[in-house]
NUNU-502221 format. One record per atom (N, C-alpha, C, O): residue in one letter; x, y, z. Coordinates in nm, 2 decimals. Layout:
<rs>
r r:A | c1:X | c2:Y | c3:Z .
...
</rs>
This chain:
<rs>
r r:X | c1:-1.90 | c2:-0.20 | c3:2.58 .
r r:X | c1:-2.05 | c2:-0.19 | c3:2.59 .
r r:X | c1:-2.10 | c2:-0.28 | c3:2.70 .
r r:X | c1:-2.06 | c2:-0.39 | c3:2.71 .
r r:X | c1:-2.19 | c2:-0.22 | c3:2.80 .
r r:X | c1:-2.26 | c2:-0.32 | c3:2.89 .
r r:X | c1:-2.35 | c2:-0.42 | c3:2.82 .
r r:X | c1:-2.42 | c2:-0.39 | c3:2.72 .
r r:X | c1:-2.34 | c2:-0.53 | c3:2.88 .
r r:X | c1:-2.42 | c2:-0.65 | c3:2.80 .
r r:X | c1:-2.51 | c2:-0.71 | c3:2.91 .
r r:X | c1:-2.51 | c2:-0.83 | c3:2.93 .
r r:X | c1:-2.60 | c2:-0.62 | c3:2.99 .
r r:X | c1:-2.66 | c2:-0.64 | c3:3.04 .
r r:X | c1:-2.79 | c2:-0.70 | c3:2.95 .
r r:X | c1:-2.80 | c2:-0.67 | c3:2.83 .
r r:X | c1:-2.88 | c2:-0.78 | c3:3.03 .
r r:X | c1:-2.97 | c2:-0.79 | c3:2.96 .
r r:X | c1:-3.06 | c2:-0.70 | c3:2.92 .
r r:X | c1:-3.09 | c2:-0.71 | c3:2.80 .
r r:X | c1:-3.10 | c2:-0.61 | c3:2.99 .
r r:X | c1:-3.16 | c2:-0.46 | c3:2.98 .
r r:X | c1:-3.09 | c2:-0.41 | c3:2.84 .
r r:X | c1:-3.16 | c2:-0.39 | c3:2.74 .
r r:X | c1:-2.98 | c2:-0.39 | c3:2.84 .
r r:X | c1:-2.89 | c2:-0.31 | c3:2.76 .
r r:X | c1:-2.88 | c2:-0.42 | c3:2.59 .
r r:X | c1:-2.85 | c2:-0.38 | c3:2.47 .
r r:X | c1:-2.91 | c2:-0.57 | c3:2.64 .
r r:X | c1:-2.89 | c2:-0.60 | c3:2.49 .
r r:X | c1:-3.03 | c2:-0.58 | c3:2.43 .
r r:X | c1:-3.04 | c2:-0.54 | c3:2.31 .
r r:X | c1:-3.17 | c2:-0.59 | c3:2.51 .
r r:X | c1:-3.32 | c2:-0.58 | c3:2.44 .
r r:X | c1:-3.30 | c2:-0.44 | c3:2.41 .
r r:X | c1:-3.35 | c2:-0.42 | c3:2.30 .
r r:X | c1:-3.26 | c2:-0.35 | c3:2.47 .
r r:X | c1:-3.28 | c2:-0.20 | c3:2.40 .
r r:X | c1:-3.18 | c2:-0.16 | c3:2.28 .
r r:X | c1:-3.19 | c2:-0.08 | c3:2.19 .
r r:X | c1:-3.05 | c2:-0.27 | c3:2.30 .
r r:X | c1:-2.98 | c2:-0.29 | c3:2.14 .
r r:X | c1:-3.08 | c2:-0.34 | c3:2.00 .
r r:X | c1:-3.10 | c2:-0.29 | c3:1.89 .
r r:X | c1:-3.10 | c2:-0.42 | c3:2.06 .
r r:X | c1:-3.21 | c2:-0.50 | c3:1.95 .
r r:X | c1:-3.32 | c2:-0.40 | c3:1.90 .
r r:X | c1:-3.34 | c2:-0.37 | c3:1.78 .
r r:X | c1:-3.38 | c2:-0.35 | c3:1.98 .
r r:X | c1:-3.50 | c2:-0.23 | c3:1.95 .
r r:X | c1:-3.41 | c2:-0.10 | c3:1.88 .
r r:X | c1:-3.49 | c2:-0.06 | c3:1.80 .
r r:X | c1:-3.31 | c2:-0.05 | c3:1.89 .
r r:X | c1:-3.25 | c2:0.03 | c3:1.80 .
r r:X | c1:-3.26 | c2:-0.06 | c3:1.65 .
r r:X | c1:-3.34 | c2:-0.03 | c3:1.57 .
r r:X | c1:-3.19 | c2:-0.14 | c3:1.64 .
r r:X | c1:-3.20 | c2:-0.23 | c3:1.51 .
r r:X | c1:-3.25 | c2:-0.24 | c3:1.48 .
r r:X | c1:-3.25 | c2:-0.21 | c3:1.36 .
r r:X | c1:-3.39 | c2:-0.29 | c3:1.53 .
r r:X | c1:-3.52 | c2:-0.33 | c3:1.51 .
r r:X | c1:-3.65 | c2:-0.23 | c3:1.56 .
r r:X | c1:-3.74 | c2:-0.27 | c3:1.63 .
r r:X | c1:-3.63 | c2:-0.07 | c3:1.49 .
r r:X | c1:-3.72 | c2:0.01 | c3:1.55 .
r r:X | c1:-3.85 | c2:0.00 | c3:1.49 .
r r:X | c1:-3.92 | c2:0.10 | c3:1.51 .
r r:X | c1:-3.90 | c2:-0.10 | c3:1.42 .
r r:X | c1:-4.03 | c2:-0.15 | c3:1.36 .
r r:X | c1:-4.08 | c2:-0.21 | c3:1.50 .
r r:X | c1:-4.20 | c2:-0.24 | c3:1.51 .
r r:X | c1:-4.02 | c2:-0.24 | c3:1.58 .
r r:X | c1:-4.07 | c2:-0.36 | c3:1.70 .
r r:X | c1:-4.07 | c2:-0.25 | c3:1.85 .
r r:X | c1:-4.00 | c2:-0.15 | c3:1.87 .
r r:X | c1:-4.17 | c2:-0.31 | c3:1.91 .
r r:X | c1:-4.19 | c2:-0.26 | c3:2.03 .
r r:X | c1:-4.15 | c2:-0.42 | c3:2.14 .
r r:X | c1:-4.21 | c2:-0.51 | c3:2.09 .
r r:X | c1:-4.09 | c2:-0.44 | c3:2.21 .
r r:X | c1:-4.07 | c2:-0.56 | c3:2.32 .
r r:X | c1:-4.15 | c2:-0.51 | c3:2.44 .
r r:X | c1:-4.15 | c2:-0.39 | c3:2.46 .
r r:X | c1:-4.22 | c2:-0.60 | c3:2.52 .
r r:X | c1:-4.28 | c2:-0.57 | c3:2.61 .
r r:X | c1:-4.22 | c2:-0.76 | c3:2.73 .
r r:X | c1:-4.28 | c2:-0.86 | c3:2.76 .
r r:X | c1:-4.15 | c2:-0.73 | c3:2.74 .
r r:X | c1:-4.10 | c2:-0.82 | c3:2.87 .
r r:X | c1:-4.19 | c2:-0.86 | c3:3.02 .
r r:X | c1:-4.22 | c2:-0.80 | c3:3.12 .
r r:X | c1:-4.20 | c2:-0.88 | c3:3.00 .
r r:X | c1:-4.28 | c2:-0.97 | c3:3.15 .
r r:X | c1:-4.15 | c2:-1.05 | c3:3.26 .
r r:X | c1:-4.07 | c2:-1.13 | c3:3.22 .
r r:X | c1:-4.18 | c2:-0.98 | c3:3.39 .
r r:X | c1:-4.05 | c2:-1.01 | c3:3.46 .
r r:X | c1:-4.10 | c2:-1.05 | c3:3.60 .
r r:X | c1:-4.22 | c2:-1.04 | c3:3.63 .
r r:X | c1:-4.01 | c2:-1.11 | c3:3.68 .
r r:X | c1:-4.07 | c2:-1.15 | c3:3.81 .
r r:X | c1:-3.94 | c2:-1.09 | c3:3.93 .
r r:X | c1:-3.85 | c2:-1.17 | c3:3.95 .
r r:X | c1:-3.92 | c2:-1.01 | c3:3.97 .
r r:X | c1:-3.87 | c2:-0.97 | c3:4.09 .
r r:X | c1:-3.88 | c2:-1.00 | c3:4.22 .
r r:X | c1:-3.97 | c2:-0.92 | c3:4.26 .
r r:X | c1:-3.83 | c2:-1.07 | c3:4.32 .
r r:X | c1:-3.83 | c2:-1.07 | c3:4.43 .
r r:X | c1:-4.00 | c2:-1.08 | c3:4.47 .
r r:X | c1:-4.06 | c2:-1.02 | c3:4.56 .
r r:X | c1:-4.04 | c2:-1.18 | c3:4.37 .
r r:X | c1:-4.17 | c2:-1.19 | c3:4.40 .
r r:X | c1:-4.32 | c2:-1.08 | c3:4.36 .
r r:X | c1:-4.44 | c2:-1.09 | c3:4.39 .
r r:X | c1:-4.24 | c2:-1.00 | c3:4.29 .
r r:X | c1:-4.34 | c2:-0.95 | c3:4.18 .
r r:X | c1:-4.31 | c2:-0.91 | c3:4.10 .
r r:X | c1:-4.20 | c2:-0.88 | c3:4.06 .
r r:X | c1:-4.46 | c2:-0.90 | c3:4.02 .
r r:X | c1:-4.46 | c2:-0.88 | c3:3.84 .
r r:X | c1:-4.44 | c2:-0.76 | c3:3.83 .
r r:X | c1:-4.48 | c2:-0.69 | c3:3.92 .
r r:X | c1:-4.35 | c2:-0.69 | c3:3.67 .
r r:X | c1:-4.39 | c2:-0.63 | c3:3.63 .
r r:X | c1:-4.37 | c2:-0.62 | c3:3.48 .
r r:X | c1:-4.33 | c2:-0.73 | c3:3.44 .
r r:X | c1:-4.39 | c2:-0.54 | c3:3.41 .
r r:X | c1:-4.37 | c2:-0.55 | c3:3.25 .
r r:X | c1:-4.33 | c2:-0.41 | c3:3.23 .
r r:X | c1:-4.34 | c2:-0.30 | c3:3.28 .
r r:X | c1:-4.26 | c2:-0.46 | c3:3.12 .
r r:X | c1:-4.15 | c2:-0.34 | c3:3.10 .
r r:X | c1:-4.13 | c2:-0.32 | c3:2.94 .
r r:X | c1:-4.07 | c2:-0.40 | c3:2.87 .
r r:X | c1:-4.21 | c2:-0.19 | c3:2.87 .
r r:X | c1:-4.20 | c2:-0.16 | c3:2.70 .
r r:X | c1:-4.06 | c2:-0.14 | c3:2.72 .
r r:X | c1:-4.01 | c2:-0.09 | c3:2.83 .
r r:X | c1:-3.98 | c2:-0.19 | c3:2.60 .
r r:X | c1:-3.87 | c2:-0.14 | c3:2.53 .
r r:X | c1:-3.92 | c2:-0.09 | c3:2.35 .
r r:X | c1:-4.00 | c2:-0.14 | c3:2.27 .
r r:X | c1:-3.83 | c2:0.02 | c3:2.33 .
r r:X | c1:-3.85 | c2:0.08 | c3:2.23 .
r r:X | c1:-3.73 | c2:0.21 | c3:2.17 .
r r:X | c1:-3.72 | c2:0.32 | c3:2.20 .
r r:X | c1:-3.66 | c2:0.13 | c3:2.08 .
r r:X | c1:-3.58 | c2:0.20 | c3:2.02 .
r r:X | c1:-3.46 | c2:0.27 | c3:2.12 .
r r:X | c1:-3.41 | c2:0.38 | c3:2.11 .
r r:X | c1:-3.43 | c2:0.17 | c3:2.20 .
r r:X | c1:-3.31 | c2:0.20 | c3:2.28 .
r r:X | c1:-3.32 | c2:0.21 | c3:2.40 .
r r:X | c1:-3.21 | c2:0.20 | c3:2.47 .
r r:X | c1:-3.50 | c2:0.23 | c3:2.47 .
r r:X | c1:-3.52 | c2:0.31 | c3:2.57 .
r r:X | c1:-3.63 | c2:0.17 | c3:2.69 .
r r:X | c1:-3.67 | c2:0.08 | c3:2.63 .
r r:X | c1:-3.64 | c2:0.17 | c3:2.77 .
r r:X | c1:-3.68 | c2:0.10 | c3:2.86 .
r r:X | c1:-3.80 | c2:0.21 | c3:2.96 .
r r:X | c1:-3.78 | c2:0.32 | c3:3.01 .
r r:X | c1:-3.90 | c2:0.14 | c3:2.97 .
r r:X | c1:-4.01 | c2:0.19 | c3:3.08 .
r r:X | c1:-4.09 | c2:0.08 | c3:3.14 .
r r:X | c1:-4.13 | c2:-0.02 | c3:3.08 .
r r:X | c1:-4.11 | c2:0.13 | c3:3.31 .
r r:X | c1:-4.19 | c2:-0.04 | c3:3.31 .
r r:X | c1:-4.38 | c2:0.04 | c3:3.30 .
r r:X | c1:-4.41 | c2:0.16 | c3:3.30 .
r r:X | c1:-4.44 | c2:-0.03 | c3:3.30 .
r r:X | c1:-4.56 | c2:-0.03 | c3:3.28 .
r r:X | c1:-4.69 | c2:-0.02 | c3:3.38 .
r r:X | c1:-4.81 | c2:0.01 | c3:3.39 .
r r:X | c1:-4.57 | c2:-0.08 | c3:3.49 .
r r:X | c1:-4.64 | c2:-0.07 | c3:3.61 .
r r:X | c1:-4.59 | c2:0.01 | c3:3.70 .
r r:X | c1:-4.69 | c2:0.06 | c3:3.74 .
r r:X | c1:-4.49 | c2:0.07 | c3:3.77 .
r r:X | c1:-4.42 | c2:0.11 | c3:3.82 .
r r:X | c1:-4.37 | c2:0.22 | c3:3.83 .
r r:X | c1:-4.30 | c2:0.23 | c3:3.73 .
r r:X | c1:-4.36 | c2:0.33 | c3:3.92 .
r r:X | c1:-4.22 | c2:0.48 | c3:3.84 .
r r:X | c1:-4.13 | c2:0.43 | c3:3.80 .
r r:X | c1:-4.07 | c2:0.34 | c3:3.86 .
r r:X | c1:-4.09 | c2:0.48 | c3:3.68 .
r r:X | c1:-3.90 | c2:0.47 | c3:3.59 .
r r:X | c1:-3.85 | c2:0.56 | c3:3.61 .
r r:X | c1:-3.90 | c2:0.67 | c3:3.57 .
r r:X | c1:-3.77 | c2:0.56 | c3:3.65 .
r r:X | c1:-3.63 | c2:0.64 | c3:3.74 .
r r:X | c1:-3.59 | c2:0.76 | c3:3.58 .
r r:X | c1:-3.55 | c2:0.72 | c3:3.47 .
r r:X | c1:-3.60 | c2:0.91 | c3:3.62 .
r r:X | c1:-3.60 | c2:0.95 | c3:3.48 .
r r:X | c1:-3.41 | c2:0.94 | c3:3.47 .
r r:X | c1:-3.37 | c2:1.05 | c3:3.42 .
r r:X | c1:-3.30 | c2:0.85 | c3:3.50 .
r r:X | c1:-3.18 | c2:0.90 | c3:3.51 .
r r:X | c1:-3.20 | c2:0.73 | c3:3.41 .
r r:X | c1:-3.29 | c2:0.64 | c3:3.44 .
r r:X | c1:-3.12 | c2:0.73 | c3:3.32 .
r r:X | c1:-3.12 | c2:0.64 | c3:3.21 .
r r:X | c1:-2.99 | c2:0.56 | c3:3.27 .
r r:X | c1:-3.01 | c2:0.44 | c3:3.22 .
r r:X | c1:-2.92 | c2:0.56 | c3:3.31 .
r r:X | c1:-2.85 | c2:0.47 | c3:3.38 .
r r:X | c1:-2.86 | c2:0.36 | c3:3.49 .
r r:X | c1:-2.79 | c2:0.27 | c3:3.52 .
r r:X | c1:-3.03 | c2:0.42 | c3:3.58 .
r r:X | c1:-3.08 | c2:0.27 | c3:3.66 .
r r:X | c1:-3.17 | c2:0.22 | c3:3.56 .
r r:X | c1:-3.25 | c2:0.28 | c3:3.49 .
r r:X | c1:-3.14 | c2:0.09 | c3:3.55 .
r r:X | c1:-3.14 | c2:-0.01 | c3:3.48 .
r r:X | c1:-3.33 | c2:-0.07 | c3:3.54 .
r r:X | c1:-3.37 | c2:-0.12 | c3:3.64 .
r r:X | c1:-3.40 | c2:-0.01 | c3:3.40 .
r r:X | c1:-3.57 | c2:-0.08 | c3:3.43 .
r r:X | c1:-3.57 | c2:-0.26 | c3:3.44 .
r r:X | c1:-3.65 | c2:-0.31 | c3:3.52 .
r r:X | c1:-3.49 | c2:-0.32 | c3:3.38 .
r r:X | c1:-3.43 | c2:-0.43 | c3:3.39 .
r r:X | c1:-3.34 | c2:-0.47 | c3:3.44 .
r r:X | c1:-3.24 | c2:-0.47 | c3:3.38 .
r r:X | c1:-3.34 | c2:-0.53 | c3:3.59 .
r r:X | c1:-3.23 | c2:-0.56 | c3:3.67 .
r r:X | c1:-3.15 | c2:-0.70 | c3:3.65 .
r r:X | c1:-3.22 | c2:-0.80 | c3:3.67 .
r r:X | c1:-3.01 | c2:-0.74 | c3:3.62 .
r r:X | c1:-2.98 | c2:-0.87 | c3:3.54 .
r r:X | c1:-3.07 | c2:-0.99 | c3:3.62 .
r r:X | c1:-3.10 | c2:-1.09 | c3:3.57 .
r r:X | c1:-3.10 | c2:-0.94 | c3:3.75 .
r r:X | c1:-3.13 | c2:-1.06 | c3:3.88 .
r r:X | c1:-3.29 | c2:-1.06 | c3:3.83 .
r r:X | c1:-3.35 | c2:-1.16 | c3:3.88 .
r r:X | c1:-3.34 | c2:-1.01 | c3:3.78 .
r r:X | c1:-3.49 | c2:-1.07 | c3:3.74 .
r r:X | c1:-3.50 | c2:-1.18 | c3:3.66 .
r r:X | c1:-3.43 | c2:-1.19 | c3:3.56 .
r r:X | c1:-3.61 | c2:-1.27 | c3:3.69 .
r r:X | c1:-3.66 | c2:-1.36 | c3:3.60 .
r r:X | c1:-3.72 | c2:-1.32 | c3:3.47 .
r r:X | c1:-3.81 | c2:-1.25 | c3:3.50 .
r r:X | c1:-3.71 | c2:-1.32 | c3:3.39 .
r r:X | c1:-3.79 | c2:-1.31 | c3:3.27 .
r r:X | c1:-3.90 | c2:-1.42 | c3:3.22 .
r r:X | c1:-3.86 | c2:-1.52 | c3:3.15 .
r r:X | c1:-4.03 | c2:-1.40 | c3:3.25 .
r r:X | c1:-4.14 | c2:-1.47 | c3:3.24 .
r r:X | c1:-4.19 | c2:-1.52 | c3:3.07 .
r r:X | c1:-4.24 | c2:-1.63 | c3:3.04 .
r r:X | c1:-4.13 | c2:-1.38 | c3:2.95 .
r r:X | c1:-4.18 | c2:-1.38 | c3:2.86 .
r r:X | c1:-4.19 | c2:-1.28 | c3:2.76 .
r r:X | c1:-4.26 | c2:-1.19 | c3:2.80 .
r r:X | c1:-4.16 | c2:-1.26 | c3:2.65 .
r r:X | c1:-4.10 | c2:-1.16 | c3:2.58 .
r r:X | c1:-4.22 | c2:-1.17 | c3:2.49 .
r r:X | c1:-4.26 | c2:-1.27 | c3:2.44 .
r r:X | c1:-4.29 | c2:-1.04 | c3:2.45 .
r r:X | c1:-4.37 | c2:-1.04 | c3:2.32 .
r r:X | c1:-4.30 | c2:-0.96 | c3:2.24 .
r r:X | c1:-4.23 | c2:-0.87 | c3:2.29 .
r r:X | c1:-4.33 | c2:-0.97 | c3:2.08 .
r r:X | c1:-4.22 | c2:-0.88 | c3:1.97 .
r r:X | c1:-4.40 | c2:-0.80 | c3:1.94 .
r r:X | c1:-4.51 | c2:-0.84 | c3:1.91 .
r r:X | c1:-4.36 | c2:-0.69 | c3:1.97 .
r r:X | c1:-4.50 | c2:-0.64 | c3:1.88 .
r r:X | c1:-4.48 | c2:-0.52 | c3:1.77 .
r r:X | c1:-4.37 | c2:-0.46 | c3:1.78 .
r r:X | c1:-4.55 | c2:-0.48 | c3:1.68 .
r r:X | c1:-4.52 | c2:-0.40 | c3:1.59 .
r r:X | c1:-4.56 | c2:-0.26 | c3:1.63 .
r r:X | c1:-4.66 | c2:-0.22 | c3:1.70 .
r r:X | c1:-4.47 | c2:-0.18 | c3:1.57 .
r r:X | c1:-4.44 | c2:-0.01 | c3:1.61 .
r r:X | c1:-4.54 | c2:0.04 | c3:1.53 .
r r:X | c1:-4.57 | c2:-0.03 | c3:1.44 .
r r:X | c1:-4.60 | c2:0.14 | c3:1.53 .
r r:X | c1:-4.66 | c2:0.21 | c3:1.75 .
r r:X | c1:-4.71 | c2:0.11 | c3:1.78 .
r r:X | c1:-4.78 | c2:0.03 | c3:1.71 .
r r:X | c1:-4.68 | c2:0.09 | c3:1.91 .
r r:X | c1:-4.79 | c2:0.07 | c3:2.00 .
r r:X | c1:-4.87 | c2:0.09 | c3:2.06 .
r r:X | c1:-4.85 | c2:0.18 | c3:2.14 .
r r:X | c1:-5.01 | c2:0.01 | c3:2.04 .
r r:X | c1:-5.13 | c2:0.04 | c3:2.09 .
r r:X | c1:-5.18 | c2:-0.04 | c3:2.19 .
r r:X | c1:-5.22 | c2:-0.16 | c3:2.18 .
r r:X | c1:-5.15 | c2:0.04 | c3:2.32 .
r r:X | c1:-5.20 | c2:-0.07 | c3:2.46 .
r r:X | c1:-5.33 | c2:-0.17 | c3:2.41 .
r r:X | c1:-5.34 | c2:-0.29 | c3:2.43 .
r r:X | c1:-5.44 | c2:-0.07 | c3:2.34 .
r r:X | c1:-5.56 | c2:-0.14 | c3:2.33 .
r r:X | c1:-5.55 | c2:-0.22 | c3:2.21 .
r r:X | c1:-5.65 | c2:-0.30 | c3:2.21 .
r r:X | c1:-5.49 | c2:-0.23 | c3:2.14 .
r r:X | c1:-5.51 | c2:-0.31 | c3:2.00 .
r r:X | c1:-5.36 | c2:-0.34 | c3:1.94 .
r r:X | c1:-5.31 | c2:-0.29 | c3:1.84 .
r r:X | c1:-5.30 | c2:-0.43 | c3:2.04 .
r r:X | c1:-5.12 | c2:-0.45 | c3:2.01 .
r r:X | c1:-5.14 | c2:-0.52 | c3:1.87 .
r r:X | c1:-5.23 | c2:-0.58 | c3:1.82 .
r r:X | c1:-5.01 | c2:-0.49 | c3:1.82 .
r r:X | c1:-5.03 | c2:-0.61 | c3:1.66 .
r r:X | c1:-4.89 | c2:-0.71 | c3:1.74 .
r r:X | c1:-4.78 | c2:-0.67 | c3:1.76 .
r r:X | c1:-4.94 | c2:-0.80 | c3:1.76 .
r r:X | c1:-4.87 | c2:-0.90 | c3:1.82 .
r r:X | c1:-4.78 | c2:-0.97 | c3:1.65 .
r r:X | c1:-4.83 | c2:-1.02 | c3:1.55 .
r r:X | c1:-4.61 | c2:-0.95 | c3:1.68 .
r r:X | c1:-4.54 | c2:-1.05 | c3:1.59 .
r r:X | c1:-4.52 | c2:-1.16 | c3:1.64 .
r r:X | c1:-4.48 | c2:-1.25 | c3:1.56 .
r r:X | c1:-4.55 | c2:-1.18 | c3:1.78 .
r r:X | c1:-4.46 | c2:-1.34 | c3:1.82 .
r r:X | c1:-4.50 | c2:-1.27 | c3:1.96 .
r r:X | c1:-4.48 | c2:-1.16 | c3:1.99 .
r r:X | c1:-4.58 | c2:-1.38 | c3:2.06 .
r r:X | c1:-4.55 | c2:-1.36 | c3:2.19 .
r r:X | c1:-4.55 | c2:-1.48 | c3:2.24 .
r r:X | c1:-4.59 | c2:-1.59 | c3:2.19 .
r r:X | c1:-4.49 | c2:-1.45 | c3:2.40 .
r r:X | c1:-4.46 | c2:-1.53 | c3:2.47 .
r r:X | c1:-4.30 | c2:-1.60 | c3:2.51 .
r r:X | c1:-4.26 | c2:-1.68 | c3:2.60 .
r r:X | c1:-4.24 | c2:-1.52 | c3:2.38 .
r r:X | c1:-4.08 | c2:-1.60 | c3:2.37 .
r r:X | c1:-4.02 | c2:-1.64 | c3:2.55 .
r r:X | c1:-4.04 | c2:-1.60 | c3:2.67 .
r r:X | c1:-3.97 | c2:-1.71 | c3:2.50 .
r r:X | c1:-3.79 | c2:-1.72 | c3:2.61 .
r r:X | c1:-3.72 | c2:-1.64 | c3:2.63 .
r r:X | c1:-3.73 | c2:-1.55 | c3:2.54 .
r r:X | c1:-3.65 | c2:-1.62 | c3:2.70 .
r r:X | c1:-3.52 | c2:-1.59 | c3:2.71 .
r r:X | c1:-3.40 | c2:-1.62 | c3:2.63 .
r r:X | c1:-3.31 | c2:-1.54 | c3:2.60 .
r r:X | c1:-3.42 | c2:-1.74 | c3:2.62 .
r r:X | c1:-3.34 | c2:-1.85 | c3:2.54 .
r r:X | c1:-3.36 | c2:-1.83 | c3:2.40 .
r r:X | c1:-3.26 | c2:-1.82 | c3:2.33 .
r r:X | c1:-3.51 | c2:-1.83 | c3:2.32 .
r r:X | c1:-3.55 | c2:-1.80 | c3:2.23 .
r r:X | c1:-3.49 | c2:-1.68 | c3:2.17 .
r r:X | c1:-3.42 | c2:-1.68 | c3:2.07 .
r r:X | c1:-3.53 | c2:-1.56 | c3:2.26 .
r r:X | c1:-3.47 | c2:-1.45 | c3:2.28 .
r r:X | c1:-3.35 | c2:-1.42 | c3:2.17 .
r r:X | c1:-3.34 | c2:-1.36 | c3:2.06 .
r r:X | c1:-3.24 | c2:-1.49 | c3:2.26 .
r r:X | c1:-3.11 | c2:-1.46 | c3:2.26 .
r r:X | c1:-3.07 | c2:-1.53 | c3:2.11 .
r r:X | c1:-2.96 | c2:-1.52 | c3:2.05 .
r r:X | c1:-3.19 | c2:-1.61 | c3:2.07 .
r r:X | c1:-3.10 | c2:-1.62 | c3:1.94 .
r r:X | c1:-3.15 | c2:-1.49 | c3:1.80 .
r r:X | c1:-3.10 | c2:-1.47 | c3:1.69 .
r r:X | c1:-3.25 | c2:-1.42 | c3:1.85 .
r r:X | c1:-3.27 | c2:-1.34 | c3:1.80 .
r r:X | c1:-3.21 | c2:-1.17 | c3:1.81 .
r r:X | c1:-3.22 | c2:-1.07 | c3:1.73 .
r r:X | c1:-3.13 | c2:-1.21 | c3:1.95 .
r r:X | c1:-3.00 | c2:-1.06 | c3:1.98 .
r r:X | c1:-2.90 | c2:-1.11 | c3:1.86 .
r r:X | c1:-2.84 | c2:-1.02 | c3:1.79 .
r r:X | c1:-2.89 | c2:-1.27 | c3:1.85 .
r r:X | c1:-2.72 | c2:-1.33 | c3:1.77 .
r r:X | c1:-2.78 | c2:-1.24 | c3:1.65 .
r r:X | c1:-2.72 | c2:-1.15 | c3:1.60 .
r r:X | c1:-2.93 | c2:-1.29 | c3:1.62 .
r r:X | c1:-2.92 | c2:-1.27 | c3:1.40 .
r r:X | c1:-2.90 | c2:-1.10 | c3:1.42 .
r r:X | c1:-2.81 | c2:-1.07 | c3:1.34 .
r r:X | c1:-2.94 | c2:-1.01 | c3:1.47 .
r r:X | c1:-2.89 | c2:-0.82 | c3:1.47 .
r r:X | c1:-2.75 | c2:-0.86 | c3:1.57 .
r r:X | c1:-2.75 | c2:-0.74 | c3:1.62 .
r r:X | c1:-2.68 | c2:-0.90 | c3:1.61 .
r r:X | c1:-2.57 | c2:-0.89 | c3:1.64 .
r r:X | c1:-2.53 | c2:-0.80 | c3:1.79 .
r r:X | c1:-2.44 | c2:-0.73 | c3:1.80 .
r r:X | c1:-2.62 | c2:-0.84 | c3:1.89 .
r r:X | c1:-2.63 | c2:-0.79 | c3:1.99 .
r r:X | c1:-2.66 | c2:-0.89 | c3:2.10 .
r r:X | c1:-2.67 | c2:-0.84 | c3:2.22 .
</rs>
């Protein structure tokens, strides 16, 4: 299995298909944000490549900040579970679903 970072938040969202992730990233000097949901990755600002193998999440981006929000999502009225995480935070939340 690739253990990209990309590839473990869209593990987690399979597990956790109650949760929508919305990532905040910094690239080569710009923002963008990126929904994960149930396996699948889109950025929010940007075209997403419709071939599921380029990666919406490149390992080389910064990760600014992770919000957990509850499924569906509503651009206008998110039900926020936790925002703002780490990366670090994050990752101990891939260990408890095993990803």
């Amino acid at each position: 299995m690739n253990n990209s970072i990309g590839k473990r938040l869209e593990q987690y969202t399979v597990k956790r298909p109650q949760e929508v992730l919305i990532v905040t990233i910094n690239m080569t000097e710009e923002q963008d944000k990126i929904a994960i949901f149930k396996g699948f990755s889109s950025s929010l600002m940007r075209p997403t490549a419709s071939d599921p193998d380029v990666p919406v999440l490149p390992d080389e981006a910064t990760i600014l900040g992770i919000d957990r929000i509850g499924s569906p999502y509503n651009p206008e009225s998110p039900r926020y579970i936790e925002r703002g995480i780490s990366w670090e935070a994050m990752q101990v939340l891939l260990s408890e679903v095993g990803v």
